[in-house]
N, CA, C and O atoms as CSV, one atom per row, in Angstrom:
chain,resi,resn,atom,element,x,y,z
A,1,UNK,N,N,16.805,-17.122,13.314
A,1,UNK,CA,C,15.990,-16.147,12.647
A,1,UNK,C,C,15.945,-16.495,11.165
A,1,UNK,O,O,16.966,-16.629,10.492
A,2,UNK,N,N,14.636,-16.643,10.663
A,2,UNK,CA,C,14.518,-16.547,9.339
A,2,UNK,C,C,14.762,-15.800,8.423
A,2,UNK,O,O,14.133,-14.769,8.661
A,3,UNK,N,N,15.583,-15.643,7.035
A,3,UNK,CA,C,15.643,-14.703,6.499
A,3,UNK,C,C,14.379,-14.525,5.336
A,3,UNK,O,O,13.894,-15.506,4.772
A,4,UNK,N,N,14.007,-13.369,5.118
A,4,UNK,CA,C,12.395,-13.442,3.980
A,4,UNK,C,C,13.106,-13.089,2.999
A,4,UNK,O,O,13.873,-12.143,3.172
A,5,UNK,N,N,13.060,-13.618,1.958
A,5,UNK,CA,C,13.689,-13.164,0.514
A,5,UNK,C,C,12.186,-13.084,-0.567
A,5,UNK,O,O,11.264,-13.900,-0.550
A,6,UNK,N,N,12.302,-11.816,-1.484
A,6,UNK,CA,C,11.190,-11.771,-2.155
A,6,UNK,C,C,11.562,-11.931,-3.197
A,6,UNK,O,O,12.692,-11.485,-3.397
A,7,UNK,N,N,10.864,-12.619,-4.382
A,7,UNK,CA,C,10.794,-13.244,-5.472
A,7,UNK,C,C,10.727,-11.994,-6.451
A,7,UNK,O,O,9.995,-11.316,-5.730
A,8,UNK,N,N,10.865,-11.487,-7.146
A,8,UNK,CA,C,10.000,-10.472,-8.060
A,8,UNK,C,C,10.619,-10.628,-9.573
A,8,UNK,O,O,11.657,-10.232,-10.102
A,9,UNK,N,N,9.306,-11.514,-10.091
A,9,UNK,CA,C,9.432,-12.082,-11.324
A,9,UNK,C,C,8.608,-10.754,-12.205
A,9,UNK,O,O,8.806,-10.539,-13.401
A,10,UNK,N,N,7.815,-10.076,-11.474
A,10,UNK,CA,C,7.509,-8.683,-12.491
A,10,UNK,C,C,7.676,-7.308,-11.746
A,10,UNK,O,O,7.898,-7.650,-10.584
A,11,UNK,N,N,7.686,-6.124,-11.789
A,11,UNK,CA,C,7.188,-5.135,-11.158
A,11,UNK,C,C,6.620,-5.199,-9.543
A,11,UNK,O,O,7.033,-5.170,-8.384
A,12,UNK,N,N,5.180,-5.324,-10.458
A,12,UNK,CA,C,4.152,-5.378,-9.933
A,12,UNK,C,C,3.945,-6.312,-8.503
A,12,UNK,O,O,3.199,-5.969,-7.585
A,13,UNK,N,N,4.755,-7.544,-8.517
A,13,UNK,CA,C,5.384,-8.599,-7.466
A,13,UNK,C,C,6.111,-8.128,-6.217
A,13,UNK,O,O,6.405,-8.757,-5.200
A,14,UNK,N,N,6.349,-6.729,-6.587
A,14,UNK,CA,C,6.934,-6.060,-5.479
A,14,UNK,C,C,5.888,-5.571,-4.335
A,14,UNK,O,O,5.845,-5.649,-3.107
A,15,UNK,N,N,5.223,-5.131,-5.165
A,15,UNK,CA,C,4.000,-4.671,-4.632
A,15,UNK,C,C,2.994,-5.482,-3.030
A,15,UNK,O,O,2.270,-5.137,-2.096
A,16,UNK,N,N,3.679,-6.805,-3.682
A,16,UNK,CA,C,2.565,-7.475,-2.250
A,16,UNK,C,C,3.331,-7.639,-1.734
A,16,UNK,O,O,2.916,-8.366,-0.831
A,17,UNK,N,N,5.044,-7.377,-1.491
A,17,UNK,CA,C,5.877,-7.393,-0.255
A,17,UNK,C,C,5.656,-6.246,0.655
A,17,UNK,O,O,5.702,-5.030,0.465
A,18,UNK,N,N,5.392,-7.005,1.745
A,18,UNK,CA,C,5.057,-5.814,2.944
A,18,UNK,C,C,6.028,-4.788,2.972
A,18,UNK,O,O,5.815,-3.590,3.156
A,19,UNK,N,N,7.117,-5.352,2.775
A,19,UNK,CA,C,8.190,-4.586,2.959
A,19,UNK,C,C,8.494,-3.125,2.188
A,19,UNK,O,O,8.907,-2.040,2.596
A,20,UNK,N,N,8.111,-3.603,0.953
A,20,UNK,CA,C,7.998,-2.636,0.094
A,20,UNK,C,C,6.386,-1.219,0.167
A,20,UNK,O,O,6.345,-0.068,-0.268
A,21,UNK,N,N,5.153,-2.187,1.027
A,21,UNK,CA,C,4.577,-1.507,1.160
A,21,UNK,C,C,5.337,-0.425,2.680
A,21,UNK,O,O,5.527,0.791,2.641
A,22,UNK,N,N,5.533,-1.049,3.474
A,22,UNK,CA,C,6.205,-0.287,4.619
A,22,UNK,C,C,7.331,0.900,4.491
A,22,UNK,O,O,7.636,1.697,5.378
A,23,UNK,N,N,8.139,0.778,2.511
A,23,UNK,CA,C,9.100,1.746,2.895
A,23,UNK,C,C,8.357,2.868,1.722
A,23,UNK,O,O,8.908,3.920,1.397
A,24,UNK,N,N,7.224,2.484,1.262
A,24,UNK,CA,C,6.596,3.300,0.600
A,24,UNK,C,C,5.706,4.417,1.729
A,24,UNK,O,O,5.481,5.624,1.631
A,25,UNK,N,N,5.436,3.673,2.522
A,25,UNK,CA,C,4.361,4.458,3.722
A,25,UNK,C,C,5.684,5.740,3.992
A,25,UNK,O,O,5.541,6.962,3.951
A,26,UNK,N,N,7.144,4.823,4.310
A,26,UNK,CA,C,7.850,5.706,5.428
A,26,UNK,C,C,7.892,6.868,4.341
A,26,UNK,O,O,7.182,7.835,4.619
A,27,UNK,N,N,8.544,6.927,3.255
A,27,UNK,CA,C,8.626,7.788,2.061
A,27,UNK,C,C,7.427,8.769,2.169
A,27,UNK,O,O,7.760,9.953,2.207
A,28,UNK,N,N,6.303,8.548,2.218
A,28,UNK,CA,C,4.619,9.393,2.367
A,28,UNK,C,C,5.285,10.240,4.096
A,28,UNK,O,O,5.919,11.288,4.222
A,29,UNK,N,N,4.919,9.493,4.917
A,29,UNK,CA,C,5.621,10.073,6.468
A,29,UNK,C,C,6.729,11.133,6.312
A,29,UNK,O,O,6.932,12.005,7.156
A,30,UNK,N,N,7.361,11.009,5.287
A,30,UNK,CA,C,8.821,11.580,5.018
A,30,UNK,C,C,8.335,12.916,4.506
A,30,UNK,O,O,8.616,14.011,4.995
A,31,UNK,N,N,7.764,12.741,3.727
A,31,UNK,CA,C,7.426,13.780,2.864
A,31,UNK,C,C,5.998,15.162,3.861
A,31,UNK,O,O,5.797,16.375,3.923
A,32,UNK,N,N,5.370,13.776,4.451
A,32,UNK,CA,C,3.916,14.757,5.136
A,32,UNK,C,C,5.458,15.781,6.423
A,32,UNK,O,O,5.715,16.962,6.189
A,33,UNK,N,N,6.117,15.095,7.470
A,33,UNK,CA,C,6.901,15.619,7.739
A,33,UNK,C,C,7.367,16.853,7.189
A,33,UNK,O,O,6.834,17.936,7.433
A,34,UNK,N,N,8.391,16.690,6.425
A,34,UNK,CA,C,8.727,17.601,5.786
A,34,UNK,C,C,8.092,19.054,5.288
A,34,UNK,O,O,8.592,20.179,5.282
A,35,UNK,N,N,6.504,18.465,4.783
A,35,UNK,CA,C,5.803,19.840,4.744
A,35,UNK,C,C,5.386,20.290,5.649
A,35,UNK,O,O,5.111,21.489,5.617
A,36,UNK,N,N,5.162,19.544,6.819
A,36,UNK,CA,C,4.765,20.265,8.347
A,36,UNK,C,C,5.817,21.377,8.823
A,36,UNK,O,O,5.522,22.430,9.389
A,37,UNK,N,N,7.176,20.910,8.464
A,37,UNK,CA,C,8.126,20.914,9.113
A,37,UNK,C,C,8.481,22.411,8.608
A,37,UNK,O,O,9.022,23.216,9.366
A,38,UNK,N,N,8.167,22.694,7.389
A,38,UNK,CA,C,8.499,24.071,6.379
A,38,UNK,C,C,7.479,24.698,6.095
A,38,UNK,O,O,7.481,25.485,5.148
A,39,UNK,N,N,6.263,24.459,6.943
A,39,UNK,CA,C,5.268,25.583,6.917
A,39,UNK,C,C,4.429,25.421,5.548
A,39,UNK,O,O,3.726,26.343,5.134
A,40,UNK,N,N,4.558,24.081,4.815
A,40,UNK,CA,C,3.950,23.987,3.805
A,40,UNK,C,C,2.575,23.082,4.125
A,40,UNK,O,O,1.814,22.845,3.187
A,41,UNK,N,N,2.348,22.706,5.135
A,41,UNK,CA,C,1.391,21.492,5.330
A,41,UNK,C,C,-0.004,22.127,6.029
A,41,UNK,O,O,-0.912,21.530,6.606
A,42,UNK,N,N,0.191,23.719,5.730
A,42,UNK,CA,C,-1.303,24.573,6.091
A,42,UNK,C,C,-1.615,24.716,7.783
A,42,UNK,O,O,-2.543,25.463,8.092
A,43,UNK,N,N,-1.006,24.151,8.672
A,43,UNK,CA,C,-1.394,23.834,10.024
A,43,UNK,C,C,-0.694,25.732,9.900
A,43,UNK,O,O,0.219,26.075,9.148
A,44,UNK,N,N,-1.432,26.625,10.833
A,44,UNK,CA,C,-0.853,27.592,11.284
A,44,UNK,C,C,-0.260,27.387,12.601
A,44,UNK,O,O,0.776,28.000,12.858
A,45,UNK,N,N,-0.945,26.349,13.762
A,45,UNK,CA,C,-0.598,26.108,15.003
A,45,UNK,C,C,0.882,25.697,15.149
A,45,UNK,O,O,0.810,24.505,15.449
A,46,UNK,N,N,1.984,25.988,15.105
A,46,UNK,CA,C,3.132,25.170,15.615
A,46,UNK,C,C,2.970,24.206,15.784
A,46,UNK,O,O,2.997,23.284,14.968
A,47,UNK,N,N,2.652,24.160,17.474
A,47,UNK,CA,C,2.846,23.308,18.690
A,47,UNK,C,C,2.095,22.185,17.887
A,47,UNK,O,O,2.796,21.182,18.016
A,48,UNK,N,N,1.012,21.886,17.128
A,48,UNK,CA,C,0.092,21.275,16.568
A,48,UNK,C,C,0.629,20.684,15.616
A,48,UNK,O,O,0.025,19.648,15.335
A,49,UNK,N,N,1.719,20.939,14.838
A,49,UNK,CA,C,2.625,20.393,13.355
A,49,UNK,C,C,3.492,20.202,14.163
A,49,UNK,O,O,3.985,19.276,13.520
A,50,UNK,N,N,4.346,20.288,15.331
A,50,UNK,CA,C,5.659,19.715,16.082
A,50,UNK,C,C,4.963,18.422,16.153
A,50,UNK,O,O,5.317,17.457,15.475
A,51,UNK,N,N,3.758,18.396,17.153
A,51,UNK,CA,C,3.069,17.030,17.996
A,51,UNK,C,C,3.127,15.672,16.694
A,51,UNK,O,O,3.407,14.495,16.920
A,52,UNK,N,N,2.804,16.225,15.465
A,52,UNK,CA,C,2.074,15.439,14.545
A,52,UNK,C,C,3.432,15.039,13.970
A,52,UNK,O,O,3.543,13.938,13.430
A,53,UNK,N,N,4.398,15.815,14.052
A,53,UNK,CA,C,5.911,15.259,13.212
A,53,UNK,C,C,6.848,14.581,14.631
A,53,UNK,O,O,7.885,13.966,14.382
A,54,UNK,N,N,6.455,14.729,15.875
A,54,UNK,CA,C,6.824,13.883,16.352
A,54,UNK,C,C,6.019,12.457,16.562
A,54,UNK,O,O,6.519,11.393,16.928
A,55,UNK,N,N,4.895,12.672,16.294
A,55,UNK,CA,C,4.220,11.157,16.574
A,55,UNK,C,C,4.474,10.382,15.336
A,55,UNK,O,O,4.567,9.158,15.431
A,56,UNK,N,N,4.636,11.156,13.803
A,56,UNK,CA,C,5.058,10.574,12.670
A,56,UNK,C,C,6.556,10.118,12.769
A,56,UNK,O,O,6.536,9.109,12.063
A,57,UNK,N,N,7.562,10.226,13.123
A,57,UNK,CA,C,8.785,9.996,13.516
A,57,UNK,C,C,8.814,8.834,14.258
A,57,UNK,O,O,9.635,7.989,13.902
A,58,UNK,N,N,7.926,8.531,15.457
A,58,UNK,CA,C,7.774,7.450,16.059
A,58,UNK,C,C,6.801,6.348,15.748
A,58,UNK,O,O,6.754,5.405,16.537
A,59,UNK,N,N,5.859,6.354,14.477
A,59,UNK,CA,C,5.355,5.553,13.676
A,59,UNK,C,C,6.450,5.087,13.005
A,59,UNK,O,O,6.501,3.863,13.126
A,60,UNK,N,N,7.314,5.507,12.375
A,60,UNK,CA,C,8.258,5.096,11.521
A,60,UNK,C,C,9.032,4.503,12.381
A,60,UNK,O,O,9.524,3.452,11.970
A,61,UNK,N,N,9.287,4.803,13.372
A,61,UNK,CA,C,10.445,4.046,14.006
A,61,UNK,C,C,9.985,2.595,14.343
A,61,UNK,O,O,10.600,1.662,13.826
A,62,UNK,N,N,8.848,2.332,15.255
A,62,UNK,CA,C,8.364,1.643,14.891
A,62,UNK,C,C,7.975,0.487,14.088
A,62,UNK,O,O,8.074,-0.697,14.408
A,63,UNK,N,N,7.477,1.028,12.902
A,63,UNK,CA,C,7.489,0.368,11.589
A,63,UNK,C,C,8.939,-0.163,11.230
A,63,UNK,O,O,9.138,-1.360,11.019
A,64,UNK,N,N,10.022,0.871,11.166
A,64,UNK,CA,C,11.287,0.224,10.915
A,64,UNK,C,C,11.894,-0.941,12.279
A,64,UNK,O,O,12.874,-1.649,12.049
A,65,UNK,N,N,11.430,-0.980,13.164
A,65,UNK,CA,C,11.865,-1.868,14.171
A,65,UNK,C,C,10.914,-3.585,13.618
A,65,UNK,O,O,11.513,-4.660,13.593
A,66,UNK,N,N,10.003,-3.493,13.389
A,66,UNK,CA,C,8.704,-4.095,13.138
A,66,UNK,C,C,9.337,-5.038,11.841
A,66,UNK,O,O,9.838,-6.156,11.962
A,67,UNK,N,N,9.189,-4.360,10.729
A,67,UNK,CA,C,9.317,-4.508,9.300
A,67,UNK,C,C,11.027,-4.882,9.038
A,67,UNK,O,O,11.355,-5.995,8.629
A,68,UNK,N,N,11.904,-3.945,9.293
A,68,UNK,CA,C,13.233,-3.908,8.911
A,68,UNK,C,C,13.911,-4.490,9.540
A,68,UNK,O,O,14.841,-4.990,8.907
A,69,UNK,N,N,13.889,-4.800,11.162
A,69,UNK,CA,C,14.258,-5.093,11.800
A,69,UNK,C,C,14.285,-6.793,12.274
A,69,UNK,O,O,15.119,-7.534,12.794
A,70,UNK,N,N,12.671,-6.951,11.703
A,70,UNK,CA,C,11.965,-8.498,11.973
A,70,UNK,C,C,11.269,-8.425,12.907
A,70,UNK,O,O,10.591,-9.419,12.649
A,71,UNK,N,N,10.768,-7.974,14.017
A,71,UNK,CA,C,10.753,-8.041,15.113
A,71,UNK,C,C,9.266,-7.955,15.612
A,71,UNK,O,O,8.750,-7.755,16.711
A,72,UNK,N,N,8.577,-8.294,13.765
A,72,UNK,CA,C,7.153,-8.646,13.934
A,72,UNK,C,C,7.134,-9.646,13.966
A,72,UNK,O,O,5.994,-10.052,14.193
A,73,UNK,N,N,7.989,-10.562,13.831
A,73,UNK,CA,C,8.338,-12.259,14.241
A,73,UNK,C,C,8.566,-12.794,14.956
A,73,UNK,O,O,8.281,-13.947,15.282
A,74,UNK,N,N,9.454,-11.640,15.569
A,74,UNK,CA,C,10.004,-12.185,17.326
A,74,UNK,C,C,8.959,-12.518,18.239
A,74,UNK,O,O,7.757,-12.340,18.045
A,75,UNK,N,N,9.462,-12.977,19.175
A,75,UNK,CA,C,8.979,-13.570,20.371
A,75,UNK,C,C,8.385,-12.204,20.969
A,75,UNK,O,O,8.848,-11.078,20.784
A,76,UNK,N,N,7.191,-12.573,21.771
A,76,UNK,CA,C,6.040,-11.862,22.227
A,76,UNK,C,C,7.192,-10.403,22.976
A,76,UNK,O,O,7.227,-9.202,22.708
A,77,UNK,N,N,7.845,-11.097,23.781
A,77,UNK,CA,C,8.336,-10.245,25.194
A,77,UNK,C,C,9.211,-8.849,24.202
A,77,UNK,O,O,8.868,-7.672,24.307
A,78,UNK,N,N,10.392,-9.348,23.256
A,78,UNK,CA,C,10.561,-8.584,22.039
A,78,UNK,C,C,9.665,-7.699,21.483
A,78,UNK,O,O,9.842,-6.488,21.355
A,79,UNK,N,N,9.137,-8.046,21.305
A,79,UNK,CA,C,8.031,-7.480,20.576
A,79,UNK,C,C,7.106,-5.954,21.495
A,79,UNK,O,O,6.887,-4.782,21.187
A,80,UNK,N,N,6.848,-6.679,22.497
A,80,UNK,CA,C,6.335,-5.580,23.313
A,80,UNK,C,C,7.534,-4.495,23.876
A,80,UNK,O,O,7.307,-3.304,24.088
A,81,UNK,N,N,8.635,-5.048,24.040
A,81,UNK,CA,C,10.123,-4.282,24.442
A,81,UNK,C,C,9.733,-3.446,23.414
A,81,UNK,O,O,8.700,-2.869,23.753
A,82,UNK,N,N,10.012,-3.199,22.567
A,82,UNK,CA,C,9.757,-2.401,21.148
A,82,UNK,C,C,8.757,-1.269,21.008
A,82,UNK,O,O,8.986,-0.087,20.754
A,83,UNK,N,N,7.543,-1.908,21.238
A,83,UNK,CA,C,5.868,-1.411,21.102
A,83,UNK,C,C,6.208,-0.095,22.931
A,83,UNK,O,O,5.909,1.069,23.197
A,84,UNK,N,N,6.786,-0.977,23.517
A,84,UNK,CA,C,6.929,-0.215,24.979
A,84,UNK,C,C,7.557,0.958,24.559
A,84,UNK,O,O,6.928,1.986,24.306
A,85,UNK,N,N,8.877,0.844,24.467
A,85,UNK,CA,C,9.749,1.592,24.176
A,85,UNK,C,C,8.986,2.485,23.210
A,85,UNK,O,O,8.532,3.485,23.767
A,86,UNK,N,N,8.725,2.391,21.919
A,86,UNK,CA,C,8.152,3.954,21.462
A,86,UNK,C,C,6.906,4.447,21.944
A,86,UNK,O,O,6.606,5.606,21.659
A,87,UNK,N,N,6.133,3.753,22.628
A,87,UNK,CA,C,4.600,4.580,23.262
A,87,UNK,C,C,5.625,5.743,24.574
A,87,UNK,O,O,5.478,6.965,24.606
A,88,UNK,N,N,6.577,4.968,25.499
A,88,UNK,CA,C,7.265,5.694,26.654
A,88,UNK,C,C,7.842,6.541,26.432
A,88,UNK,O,O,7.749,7.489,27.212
A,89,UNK,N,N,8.709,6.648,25.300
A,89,UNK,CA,C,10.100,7.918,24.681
A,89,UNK,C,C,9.009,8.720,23.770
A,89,UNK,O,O,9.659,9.745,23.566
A,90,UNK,N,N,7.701,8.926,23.052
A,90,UNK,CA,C,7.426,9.330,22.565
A,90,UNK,C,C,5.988,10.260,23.455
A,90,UNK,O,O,5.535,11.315,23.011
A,91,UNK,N,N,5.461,9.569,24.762
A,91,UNK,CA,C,5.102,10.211,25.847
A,91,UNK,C,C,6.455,11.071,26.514
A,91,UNK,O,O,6.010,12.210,26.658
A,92,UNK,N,N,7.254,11.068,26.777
A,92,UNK,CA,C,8.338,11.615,27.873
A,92,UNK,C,C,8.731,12.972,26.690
A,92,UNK,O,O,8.551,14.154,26.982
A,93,UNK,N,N,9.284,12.508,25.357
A,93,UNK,CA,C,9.529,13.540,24.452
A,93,UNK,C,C,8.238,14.939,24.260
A,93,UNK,O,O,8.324,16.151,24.459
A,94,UNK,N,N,7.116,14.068,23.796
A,94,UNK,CA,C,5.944,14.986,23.978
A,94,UNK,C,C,5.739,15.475,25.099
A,94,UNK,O,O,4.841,16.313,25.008
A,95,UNK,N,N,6.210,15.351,26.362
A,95,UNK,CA,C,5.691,15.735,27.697
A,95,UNK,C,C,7.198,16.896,27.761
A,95,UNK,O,O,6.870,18.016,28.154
A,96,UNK,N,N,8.167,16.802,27.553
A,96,UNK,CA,C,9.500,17.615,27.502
A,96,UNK,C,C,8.861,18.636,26.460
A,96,UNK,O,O,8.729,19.772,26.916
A,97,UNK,N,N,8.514,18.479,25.377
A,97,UNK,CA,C,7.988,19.751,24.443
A,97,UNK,C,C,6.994,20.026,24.805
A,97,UNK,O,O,6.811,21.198,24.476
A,98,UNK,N,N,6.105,19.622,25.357
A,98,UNK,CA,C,4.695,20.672,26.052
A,98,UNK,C,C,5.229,21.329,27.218
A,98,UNK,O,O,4.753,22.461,27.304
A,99,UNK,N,N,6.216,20.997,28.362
A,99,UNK,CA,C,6.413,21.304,29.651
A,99,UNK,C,C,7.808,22.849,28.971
A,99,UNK,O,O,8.148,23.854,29.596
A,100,UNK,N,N,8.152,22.503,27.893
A,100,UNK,CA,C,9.202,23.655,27.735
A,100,UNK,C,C,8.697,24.774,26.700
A,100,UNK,O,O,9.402,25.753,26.457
C-alpha cells in the first residue's frame, strides 16, 4: 500500500488535497446533522430528519472508509465489500426504524 503524503508549501496547497476536501465535507455533514438532530434544521417531520441523519452518517462512513482508510485504491472486490456494506446496513437500519 502506498502511503500519499501532501506537500503544503502554502495554505492554500491544502486545499487541492482531497483529503482535506473530504474532512471539510464530513465537518458540513457534522454540523447539517446536528441541526436536524436539535430541531434546528426547520424539518417539522421527525421520521423525515431521522432518515436524512441516518443516510448522512452513512455518507460519511463511507467517505471515511474511501478517503481515510485508502480503499479508493484498493482492489475492485475491496472496494465494493465497502460500497456493499453501507448501501445493506444502511437499508436494514432504515428498514428497523420505519418497521418500529
Amino acid at each position: 500500500m502506498s502511503v500519499h503524503t501532501v506537500s503544503a508549501d502554502r495554505p492554500a496547497d491544502l486545499l487541492k488535497s482531497s483529503s482535506t476536501v473530504v474532512w471539510l465535507f464530513l465537518i458540513v455533514a457534522t454540523v447539517v446533522s446536528w441541526a436536524l438532530g436539535t430541531d434546528h434544521g426547520g424539518i417539522e417531520n421527525h421520521t423525515a430528519a431521522s432518515l436524512i441523519i441516518l443516510a448522512v452518517a452513512f455518507v460519511k462512513i463511507r467517505f471515511i472508509g474511501l478517503y481515510f482508510m485508502e480503499l479508493k485504491d484498493a482492489p475492485l472486490v475491496l472496494r465494493a465489500i465497502i460500497e456493499a456494506y453501507c448501501l445493506v446496513v444502511f437499508c436494514v437500519v432504515t428498514g428497523f426504524y420505519l418497521a418500529g
